[in-house]
DRENPAFI-296328 format. One record per residue: residue in one letter; y, z, x of N, C-alpha, C in turn. Coordinates in nm, 2 decimals. Each point is the difference from the previous one (the first is absolute). Example, Ala and Ser with C-alpha at 12.3 -4.5 7.8 and 13.67 -1.06 7.14 Angstrom:
% residues 2
REC r   n_py   n_pz   n_px  ca_py  ca_pz  ca_px   c_py   c_pz   c_px
REC a  -0.57   0.78   1.32   0.12   0.00  -0.09   0.12   0.00   0.09
REC s   0.11  -0.07  -0.04   0.11   0.00   0.09   0.11   0.08  -0.08
***
This chain:
% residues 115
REC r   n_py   n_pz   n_px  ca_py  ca_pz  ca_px   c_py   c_pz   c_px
REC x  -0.12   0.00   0.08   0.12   0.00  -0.08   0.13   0.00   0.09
REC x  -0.03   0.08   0.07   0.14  -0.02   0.15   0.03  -0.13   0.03
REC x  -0.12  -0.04   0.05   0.02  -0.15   0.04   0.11  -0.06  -0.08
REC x  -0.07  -0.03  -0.17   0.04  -0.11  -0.06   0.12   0.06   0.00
REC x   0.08   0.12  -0.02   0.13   0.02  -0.01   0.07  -0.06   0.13
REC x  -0.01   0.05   0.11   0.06  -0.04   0.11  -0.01  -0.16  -0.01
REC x  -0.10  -0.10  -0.04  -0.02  -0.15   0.00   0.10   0.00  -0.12
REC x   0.05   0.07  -0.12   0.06  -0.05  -0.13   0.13   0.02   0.07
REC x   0.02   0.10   0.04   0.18   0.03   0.08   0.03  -0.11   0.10
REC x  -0.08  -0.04   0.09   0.04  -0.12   0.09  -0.04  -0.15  -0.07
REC x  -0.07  -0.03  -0.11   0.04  -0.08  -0.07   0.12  -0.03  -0.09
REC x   0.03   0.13  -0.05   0.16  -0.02  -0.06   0.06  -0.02   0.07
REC x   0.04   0.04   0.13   0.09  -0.02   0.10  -0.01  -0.13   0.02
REC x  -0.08  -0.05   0.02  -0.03  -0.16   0.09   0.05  -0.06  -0.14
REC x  -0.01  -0.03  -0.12   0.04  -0.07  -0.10   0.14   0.01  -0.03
REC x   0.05   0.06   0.03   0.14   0.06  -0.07   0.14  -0.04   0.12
REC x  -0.07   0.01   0.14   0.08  -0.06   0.07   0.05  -0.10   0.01
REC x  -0.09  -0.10  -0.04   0.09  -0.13  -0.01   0.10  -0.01  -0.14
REC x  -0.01   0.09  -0.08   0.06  -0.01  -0.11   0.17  -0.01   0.01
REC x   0.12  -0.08  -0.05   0.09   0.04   0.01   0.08   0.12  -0.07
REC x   0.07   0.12   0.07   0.09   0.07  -0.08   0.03   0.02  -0.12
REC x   0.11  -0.13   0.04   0.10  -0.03  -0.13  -0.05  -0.13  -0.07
REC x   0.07  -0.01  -0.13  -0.02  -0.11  -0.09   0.12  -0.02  -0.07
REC x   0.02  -0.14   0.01   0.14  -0.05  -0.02  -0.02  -0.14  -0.07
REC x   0.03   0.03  -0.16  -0.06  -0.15  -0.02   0.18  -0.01  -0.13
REC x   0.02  -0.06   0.10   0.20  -0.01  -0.08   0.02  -0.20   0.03
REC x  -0.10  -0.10  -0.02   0.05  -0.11   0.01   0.15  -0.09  -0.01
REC x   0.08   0.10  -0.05   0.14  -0.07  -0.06   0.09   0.13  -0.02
REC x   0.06   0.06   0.12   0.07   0.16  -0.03   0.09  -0.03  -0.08
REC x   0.09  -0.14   0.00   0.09   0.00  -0.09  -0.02   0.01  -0.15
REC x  -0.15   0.01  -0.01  -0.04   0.00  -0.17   0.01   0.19  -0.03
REC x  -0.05   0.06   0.15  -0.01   0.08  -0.05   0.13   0.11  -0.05
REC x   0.02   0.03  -0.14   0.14   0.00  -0.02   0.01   0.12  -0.03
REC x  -0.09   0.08  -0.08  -0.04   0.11  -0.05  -0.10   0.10   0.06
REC x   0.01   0.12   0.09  -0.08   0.07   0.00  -0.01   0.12  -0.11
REC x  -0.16  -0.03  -0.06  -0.01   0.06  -0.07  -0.12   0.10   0.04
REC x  -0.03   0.04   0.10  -0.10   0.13   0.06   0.01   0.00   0.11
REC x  -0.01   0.13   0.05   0.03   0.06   0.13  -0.04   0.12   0.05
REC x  -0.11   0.00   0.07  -0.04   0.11   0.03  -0.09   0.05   0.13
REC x   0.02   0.15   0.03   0.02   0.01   0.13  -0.13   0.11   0.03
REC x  -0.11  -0.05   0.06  -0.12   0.06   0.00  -0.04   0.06   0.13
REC x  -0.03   0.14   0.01  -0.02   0.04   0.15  -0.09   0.12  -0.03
REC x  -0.12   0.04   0.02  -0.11   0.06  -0.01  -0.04   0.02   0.13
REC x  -0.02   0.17   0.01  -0.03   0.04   0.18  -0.19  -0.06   0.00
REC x   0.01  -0.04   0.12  -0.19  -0.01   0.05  -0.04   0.13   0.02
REC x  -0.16  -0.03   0.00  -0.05   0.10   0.00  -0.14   0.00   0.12
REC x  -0.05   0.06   0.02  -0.07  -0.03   0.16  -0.15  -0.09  -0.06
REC x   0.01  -0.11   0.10  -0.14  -0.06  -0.09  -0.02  -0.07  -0.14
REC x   0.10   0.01  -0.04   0.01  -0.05  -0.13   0.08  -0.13  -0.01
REC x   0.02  -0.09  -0.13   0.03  -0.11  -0.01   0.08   0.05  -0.18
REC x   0.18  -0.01   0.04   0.09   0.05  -0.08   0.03  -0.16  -0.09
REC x  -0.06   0.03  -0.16   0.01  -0.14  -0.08   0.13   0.04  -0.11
REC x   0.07  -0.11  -0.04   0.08   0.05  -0.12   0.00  -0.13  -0.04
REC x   0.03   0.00  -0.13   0.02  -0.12  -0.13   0.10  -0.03  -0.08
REC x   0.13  -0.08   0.04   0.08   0.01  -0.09   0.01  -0.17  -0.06
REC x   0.03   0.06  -0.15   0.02  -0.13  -0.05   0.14   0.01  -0.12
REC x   0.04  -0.10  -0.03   0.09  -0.06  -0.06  -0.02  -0.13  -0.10
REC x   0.07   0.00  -0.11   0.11   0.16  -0.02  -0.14   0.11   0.02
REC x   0.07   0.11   0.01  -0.04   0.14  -0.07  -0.06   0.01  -0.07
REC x   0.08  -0.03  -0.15  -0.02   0.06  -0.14   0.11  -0.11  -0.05
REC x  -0.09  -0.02  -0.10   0.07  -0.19  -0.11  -0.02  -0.09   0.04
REC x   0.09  -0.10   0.01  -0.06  -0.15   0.05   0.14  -0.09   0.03
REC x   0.00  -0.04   0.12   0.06  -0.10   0.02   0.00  -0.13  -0.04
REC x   0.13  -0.04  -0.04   0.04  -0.10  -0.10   0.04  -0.13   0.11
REC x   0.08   0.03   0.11   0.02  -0.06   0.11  -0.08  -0.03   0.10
REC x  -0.02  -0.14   0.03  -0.09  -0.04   0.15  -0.01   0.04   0.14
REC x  -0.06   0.07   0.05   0.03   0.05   0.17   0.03  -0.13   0.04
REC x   0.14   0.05   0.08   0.00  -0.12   0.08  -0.02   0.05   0.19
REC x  -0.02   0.14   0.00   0.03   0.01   0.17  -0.10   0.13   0.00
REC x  -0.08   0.00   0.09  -0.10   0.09   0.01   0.02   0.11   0.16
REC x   0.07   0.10   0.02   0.03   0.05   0.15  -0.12   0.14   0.02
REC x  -0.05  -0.01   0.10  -0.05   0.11   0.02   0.01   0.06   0.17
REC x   0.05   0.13   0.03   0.05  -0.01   0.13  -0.09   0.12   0.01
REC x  -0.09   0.00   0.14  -0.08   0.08   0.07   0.14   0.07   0.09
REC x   0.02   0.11  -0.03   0.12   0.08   0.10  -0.03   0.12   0.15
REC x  -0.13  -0.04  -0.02  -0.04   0.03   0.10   0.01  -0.08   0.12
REC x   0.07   0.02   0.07   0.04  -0.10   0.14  -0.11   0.04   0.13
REC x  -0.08   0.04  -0.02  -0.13   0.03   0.17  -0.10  -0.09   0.00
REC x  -0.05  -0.05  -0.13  -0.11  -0.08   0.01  -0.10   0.13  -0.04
REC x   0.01   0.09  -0.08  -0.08   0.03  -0.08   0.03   0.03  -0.14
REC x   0.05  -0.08  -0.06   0.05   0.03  -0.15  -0.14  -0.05  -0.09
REC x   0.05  -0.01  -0.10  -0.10  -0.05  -0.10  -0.02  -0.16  -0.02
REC x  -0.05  -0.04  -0.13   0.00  -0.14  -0.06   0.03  -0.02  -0.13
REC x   0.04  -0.10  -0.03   0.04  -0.04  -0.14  -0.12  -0.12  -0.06
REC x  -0.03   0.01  -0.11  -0.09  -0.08  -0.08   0.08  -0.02  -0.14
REC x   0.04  -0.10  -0.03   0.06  -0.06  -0.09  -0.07  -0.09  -0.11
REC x   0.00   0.06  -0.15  -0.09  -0.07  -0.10   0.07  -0.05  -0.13
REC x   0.09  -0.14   0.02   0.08  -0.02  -0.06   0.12  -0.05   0.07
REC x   0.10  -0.09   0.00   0.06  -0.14   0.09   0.15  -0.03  -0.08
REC x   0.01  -0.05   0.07   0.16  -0.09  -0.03  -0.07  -0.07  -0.14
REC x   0.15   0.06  -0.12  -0.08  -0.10  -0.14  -0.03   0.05  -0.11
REC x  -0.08   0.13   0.05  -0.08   0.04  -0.06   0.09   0.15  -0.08
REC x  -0.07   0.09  -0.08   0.10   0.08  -0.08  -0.04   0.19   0.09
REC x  -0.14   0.00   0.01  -0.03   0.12   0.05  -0.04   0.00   0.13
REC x  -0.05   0.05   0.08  -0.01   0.04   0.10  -0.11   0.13   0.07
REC x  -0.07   0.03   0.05  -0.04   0.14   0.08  -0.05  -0.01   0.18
REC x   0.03   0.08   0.07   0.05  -0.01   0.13  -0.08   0.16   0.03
REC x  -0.12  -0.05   0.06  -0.07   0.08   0.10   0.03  -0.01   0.14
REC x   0.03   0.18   0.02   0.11   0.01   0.14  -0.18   0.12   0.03
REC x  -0.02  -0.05   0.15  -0.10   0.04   0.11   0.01   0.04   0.10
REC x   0.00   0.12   0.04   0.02   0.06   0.16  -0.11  -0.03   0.04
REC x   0.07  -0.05   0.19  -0.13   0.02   0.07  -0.05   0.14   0.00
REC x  -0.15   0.02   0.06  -0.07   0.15   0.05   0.10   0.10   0.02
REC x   0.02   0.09  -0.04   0.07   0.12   0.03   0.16  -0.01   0.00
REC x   0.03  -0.08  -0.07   0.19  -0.02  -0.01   0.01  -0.01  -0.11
REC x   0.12   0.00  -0.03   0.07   0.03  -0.17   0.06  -0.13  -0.01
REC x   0.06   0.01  -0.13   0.05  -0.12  -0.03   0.17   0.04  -0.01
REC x   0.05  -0.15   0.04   0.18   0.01  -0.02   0.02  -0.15  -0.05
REC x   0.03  -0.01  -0.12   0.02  -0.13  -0.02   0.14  -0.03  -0.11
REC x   0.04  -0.14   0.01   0.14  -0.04  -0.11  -0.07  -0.05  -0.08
REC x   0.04  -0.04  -0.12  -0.06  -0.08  -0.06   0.13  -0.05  -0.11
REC x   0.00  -0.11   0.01   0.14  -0.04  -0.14  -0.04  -0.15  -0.05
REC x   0.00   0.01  -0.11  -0.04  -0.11  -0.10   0.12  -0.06  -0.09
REC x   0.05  -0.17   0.03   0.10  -0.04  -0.04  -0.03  -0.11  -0.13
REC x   0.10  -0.02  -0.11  -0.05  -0.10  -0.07   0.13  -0.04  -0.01
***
């Protein structure tokens, strides 16, 4: 059982590295005219562990307006911050955004959604 833990921790690591940070999907900034969400996510690590959070948009009700700019900023500047997984695009009405620390780090991230 040791094993497979120690093989599962250095497999997350090896997959995650090539992953990028940030995510920035704003094709045309001049459309984006309206920010309408913004929010500012930072959760301490914890030793050995892998820090997940889920935010989506809207909230609560429904947007009537089209995303036009999608920003997500890893603010961690060392090269060990998290990742962003994005389900939902330029177009589209809703949105949800899975933020991932690497092994044992917390998460610090922006996130602002424009339509």
């Amino acid at each position: 059982m040791k094993q497979f833990l120690i093989f599962a921790v250095l497999l997350s690591l090896g997959l995650c590295s090539n992953m990028p940070h940030d995510y920035n999907d704003c094709p045309d900034p001049t459309k984006a005219a309206t920010m309408v969400f913004e929010k500012q996510v930072q959760r301490a690590g914890r030793w050995f562990s892998i820090i997940e959070d889920t935010i989506s948009f809207p909230e609560v009700g429904v947007n009537k307006d089209p995303i036009t700019c999608i920003m997500v900023k890893d603010l961690a500047k060392d090269g060990k911050g998290g990742y962003a997984t994005v389900d939902g695009n330029v177009g589209g009405y809703n949105l949800k955004i899975k933020l991932r620390s690497q092994v044992g780090q917390g998460l610090h991230f922006s996130v602002a959604v424009y339509t």
